[in-house]
C-alpha positions in Angstrom: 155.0 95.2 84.8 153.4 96.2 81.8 151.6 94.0 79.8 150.9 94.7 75.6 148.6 92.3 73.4 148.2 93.9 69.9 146.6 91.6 67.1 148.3 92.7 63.8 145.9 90.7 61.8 142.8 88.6 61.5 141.0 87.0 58.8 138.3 85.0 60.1 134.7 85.3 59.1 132.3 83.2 61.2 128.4 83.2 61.0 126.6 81.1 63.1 122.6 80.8 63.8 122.2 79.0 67.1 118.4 78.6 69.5 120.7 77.4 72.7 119.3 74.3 72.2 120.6 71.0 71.7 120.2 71.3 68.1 122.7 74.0 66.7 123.3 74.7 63.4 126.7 76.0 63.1 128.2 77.4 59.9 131.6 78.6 59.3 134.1 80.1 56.8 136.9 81.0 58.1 140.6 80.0 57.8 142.6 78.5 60.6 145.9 79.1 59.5 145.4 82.6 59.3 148.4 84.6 61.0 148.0 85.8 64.2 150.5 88.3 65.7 150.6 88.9 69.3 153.5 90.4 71.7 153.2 89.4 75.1 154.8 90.4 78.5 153.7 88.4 81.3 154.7 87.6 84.6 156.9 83.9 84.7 154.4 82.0 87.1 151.3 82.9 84.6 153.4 82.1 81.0 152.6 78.3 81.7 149.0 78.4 82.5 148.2 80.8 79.3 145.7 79.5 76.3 145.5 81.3 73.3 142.4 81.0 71.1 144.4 80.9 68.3 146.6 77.7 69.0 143.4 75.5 69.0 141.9 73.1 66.1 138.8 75.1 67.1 137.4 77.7 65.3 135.7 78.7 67.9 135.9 77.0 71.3 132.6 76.2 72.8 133.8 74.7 76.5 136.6 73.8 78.2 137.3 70.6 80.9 140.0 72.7 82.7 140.2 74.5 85.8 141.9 77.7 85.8 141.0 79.3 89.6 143.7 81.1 90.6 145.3 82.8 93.6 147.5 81.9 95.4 148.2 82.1 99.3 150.1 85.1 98.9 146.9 87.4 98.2 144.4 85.7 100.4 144.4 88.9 102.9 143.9 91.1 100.2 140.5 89.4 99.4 139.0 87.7 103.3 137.0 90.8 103.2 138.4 91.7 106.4 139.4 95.8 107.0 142.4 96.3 107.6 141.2 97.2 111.2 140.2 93.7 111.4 136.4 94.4 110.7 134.0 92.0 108.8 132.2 93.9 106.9 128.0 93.5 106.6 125.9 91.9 104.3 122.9 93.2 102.8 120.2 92.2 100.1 120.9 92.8 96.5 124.9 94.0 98.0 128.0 92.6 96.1 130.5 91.0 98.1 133.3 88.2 97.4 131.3 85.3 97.9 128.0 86.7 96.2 128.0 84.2 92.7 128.5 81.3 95.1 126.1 82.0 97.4 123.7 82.5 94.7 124.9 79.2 92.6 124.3 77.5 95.7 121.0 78.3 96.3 119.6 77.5 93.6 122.2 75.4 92.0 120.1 71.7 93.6 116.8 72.9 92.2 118.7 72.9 88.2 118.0 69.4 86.4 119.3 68.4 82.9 116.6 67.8 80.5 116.9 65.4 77.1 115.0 63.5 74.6 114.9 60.0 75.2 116.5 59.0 71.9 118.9 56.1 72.7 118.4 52.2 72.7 115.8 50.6 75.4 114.3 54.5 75.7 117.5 55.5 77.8 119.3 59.0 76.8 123.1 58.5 75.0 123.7 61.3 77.1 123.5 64.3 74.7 121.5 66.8 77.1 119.1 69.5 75.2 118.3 71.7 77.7 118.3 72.4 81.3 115.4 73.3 83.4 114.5 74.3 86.8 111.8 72.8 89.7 110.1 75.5 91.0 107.7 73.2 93.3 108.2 70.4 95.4 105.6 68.4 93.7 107.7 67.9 90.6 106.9 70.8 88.6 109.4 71.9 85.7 110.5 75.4 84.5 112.1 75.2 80.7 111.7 76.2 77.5 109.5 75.3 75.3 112.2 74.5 72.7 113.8 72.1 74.3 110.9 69.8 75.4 108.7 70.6 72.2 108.8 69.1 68.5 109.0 72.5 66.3 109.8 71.0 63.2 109.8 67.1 63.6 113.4 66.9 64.4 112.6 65.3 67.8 109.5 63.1 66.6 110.5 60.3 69.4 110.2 62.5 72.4 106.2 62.2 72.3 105.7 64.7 75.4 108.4 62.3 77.4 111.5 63.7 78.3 114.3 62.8 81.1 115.3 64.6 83.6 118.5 64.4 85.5 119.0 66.3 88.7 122.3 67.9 90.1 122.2 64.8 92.8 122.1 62.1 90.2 118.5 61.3 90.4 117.2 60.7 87.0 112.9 60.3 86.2 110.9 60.3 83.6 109.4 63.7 83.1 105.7 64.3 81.1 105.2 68.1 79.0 102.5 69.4 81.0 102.2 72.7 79.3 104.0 74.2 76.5 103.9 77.8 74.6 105.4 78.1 71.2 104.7 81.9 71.4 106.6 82.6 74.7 108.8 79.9 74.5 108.1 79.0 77.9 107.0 75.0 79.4 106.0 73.0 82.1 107.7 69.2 82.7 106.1 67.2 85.7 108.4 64.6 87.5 106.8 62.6 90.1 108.9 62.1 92.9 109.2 59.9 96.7 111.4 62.1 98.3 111.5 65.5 99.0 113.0 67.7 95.9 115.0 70.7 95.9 113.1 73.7 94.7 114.4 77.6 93.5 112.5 80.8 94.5 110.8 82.9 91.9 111.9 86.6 92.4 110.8 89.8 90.2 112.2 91.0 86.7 110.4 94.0 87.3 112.7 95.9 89.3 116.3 94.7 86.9 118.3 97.8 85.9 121.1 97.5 83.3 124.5 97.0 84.8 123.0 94.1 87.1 125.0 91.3 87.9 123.2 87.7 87.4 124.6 83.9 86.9 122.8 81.7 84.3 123.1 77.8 85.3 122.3 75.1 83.7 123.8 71.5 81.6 125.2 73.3 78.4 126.3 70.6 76.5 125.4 68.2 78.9 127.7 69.6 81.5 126.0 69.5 84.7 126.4 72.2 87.3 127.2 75.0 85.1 127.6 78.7 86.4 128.5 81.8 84.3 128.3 84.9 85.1 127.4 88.3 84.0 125.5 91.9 83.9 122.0 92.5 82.3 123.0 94.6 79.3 119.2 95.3 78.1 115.8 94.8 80.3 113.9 95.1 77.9 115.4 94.2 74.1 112.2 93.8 71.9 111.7 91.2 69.6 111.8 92.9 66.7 115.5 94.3 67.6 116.0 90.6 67.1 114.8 90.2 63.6 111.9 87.8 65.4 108.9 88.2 63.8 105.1 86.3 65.6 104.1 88.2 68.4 105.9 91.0 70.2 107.7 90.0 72.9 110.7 91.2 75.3 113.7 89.7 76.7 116.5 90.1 79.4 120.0 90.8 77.9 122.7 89.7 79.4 126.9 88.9 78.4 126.5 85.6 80.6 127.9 82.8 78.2 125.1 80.7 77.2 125.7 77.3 75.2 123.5 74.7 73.6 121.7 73.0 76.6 121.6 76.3 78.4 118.0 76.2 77.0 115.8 76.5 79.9 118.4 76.9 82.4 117.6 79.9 84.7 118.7 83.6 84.9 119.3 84.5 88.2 120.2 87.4 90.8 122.7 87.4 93.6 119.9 87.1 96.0 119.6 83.4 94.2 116.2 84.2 92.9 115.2 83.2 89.2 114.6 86.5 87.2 114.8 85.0 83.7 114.6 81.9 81.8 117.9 81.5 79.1 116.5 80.9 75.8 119.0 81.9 72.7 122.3 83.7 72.0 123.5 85.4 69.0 126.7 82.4 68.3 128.3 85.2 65.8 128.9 87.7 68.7 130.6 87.0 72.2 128.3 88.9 75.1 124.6 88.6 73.9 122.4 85.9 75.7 119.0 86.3 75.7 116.2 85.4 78.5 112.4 85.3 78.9 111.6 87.8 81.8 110.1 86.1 85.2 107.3 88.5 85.2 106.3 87.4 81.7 106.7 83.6 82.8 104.3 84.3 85.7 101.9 85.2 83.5 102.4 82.3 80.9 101.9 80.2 83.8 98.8 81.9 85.5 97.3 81.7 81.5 98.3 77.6 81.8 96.2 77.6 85.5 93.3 79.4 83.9 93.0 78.1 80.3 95.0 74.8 80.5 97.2 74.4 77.8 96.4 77.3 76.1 97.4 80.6 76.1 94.8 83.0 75.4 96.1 86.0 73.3 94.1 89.0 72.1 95.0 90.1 68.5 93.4 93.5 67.2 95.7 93.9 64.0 97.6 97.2 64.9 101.8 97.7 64.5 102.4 100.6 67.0 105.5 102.8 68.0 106.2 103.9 71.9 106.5 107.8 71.2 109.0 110.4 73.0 109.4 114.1 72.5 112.2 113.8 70.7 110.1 111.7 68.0 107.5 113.6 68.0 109.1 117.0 67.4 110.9 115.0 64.5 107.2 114.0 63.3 105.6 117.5 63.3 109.0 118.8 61.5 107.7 116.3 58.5 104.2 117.0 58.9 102.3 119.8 60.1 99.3 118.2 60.5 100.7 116.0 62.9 98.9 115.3 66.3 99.5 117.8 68.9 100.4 115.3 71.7 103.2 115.2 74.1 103.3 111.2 74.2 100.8 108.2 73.2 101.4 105.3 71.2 102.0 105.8 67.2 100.1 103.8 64.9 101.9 103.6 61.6 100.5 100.1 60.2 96.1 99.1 60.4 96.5 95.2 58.7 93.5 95.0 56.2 90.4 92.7 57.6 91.4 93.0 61.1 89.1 94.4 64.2 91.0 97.8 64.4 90.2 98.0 60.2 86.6 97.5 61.2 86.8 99.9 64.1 88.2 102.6 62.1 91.5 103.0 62.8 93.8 104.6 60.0 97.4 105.0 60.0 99.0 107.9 61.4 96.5 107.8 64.5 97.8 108.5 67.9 96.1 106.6 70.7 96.1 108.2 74.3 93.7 106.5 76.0 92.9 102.9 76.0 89.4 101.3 77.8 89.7 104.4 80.0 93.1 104.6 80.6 95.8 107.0 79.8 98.3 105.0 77.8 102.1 106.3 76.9 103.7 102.3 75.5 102.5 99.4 73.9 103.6 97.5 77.3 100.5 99.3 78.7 98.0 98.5 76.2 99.0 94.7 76.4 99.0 94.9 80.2 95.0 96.3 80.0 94.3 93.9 76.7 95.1 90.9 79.4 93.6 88.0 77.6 90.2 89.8 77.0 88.8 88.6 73.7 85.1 89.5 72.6 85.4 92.5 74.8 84.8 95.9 73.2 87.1 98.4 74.2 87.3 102.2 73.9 90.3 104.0 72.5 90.8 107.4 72.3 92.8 108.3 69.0 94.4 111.3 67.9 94.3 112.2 64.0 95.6 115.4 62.8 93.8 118.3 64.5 91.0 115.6 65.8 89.6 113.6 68.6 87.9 110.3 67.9 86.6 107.8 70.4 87.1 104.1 68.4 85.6 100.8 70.0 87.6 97.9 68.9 86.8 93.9 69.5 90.1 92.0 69.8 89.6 88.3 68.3 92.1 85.3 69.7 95.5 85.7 67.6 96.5 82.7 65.5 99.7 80.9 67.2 101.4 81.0 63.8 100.8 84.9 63.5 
């Protein structure tokens, strides 16, 4: 049977600003009695069961309490996952099958706690969770955001470092802010517990290709034992792509559906390793949830090992542009005098008073070579740069139809930079 859906028209405008925390800011213009035309053809068993977005007081639904799983015992050969010549097929690593998302739910699904302000009478939680967060070792220690645990603005005065933390058993304990990065948006919460706790592997970002398929858990809106699922749409969407100004920094995109309290909830891979740490969504788009990278969280938390609460950054006051052929023959087409290079890293902004001012560095120069390296992206430079600050480095620059060799001193960046 064929089925038709064809909207004839829609007036709605909704813009929204939303963190994926429990505090949202939500605003909308929109009109609900705007006319919706839709013609249907569906199948008699399915007519009952159907929900239109349309037919709801909500502008835009955020969860729903019902279960809509499905099939009935009519197609359960079509999906045992037996052949037809009655072989089960094998399982491998990193391979799709049926049962993948609930294997992967289930592993780490014990090890994801709810995590909330204690805000209510006698120091006790009303309930209204504002984030989620994962324990990634069996003496208590915390995976979350730093959003959810942290007062950015004074909206969560009360919390002062204490949080509570609920875990998928019912278990609930006092948790303390061990470590938390503004920059990253990445922190530690320490429970302290008498029995053994349930903990979830760390696995690699590194190796994520677009088209992935991951689950994000986690208590959006306090609902505990959430899984959504999804692909990873971006590996690396930059910062700056986001209209995020501070420090550059990248993040895993992904269409899983994130909601307030997803907010420190993890990313993770059908192997049921964490890859990602949820952080934000765009609320005026379906599809595009955002995550910190495990590999970047590593290092956050090596930096916490090493430097305690602080996270040592090196700042040397350069805005620089990954180049590509097809850039660069773009380039030379504008300007003659253009570098001859086949890659290197751009330099189209020197901010006045900074180290690379005093070095010498002018706009326009192309580095490629940094402390002795070959460099061809800012990810590079960073990855060298490390947390080395009073350390002179040498950088090889190209300017027009010259070679310099520059020696540059980063200084510690200002958090609010």
């Amino acid at each position: 049977m064929n089925h038709f859906l064809r909207k004839l028209s829609t007036r709605n405008r909704i813009v929204a600003i939303s963190a994926a925390a429990g505090s949202v800011l939500l605003y909308a213009n929109g009109n609900r009695n705007s006319d919706y035309t839709a013609s249907v053809s569906l199948p008699a068993p399915l007519r009952e069961s159907l929900w239109l977005p349309w037919q709801s007081e909500l502008s835009v639904p955020l969860f729903s309490l019902g279960n809509s799983s499905v099939p009935s015992s009519d197609i359960s050969k079509d999906v045992s996952g037996v052949s037809a010549a009655g072989e089960i097929p094998k399982t491998c690593s990193g391979c799709l099958g049926r049962d993948s998302f609930a294997k992967a739910a289930a592993k780490v699904g014990p090890a994801v706690v709810n995590v909330s302000a204690p805000q209510g009478e006698y120091g006790i939680s009303p309930g209204k969770g504002m984030g989620s967060g994962t324990i990634i070792n069996q003496d208590g220690t915390i995976l979350t955001c730093a959003h959810a645990v942290v007062d950015f603005h004074g909206l969560r005065a009360s919390s002062k470092g204490k949080v509570h933390v609920t875990l998928q058993d019912g278990r609930t304990f006092e948790g303390t802010v061990v470590n938390a990065d503004l920059q990253s948006d990445v922190a530690i919460v320490k429970i302290n517990s008498k029995t053994p706790l349930p903990t979830a592997k760390l696995g690699s970002s590194s190796k994520l290709q677009p088209g992935d398929c991951v689950i994000a858990v986690g208590c959006p809106l306090s609902l505990q034992n959430t899984v959504t699922s999804g692909i990873v749409s971006c590996v690396d969407r930059k910062s700056t792509d986001l209209g995020l100004g501070g420090l550059r920094r990248e993040y895993l995109q992904t269409d899983c559906a994130i909601n307030p309290g997803n907010s420190g909830g993890p990313l993770v891979n059908i192997d049921g390793e964490v890859i990602g740490v949820n952080i934000m969504k765009v609320l005026a788009a379906d599809g595009l949830s955002f995550a910190v990278p495990i590999d970047s969280v590593t290092k956050i938390l090596d930096h916490f090992k090493r430097n305690g609460r602080r996270v040592v950054r090196p700042w040397i006051g350069l805005k620089m542009i990954d180049l590509n052929e097809m850039i660069i023959t773009q380039l030379k087409e504008r300007d003659p005098t253009f570098p001859n290079v086949k890659k290197g890293i751009l330099v189209p902004m020197v901010t006045p008073g900074s180290p690379a001012e005093r070095a010498g560095f002018r706009p326009g120069d192309v580095v490629i070579e940094f402390d002795g390296k070959a460099v061809e992206s800012i990810k590079e430079i960073i990855e060298i740069m490390g947390d080395r600050v009073g350390v002179p480095i040498k950088v090889v620059v190209k300017r027009a139809r010259d070679e310099l060799t520059l020696t540059v001193t980063a200084e510690e960046s200002n958090s609010d930079m």
